[in-house]
C-alpha positions as CSV (number, residue, x, y, z in Angstrom):
1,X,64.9,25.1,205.0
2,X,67.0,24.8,201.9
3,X,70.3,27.0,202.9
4,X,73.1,28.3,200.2
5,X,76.6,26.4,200.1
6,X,78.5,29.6,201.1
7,X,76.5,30.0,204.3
8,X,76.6,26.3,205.1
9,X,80.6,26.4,204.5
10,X,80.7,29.7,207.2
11,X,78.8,27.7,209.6
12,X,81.4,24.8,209.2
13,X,84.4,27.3,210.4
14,X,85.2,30.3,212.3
15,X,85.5,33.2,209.9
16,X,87.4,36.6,210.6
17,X,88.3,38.9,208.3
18,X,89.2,42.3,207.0
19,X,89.5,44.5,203.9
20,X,92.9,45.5,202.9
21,X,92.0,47.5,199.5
22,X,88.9,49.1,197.8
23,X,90.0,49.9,194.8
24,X,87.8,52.4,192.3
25,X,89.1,51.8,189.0
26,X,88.8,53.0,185.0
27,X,89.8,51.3,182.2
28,X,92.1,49.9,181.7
29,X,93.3,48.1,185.1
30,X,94.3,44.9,186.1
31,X,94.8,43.8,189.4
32,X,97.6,40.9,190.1
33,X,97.5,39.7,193.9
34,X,100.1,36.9,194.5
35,X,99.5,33.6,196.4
36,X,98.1,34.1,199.4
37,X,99.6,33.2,203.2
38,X,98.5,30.1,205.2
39,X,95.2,30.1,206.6
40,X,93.9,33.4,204.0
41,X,91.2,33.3,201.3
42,X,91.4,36.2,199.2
43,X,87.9,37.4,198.1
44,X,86.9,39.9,195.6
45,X,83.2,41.7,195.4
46,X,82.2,43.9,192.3
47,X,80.5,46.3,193.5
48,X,79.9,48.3,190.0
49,X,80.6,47.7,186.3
50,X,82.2,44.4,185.3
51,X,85.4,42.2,185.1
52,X,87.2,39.2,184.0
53,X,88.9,36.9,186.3
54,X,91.8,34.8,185.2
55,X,92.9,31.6,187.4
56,X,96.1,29.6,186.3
57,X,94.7,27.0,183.6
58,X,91.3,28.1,183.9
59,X,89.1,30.1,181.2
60,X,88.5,33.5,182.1
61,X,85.5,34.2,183.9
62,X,83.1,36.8,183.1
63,X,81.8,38.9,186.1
64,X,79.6,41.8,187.1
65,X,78.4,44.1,189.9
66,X,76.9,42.1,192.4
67,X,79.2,39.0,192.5
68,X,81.8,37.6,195.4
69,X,84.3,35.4,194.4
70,X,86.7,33.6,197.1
71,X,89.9,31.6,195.7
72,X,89.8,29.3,198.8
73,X,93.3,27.7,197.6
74,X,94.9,31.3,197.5
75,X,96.1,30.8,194.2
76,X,97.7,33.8,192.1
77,X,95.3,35.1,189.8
78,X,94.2,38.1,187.8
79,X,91.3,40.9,187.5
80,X,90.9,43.1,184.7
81,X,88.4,45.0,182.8
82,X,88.9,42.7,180.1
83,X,90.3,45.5,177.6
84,X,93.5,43.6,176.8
85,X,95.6,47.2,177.6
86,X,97.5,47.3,180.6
């Protein structure tokens, strides 16, 4: 049985987690989470509409309702609608 990386990689290690926002936004927003602390993988899921995530020295990457993303280095990075206007 042929099994996705992300559920292969939660086999491989405990996993616990928790929400600590939901957000419910309208243009414009950005949201700017700092670095995260030892042992945390921040995670976003679009659950409606669509969004651009910015990593340090990355391109921006498009994304829409449906997707998870994890930054499993905890980097700072950025979410926005992509409108340019803060």
């Amino acid at each position: 049985m042929h099994r996705d990386v992300l559920s292969h990689w939660l086999d491989l290690m405990p996993v616990s987690g928790r929400v600590d926002t939901r957000c419910h936004f309208g243009s414009p927003w950005r949201l700017t989470p700092g670095s995260a602390g030892p042992l945390e993988v921040p995670f976003h899921v679009l659950l409606r509409g669509e969004a651009l995530l910015e990593l340090p020295g990355a391109a921006p990457v498009p994304l829409r309702a449906g997707d998870v993303v994890l930054v499993p280095h905890g980097h700072a990075h950025t979410l926005h609608d992509g409108s340019g206007r803060r």
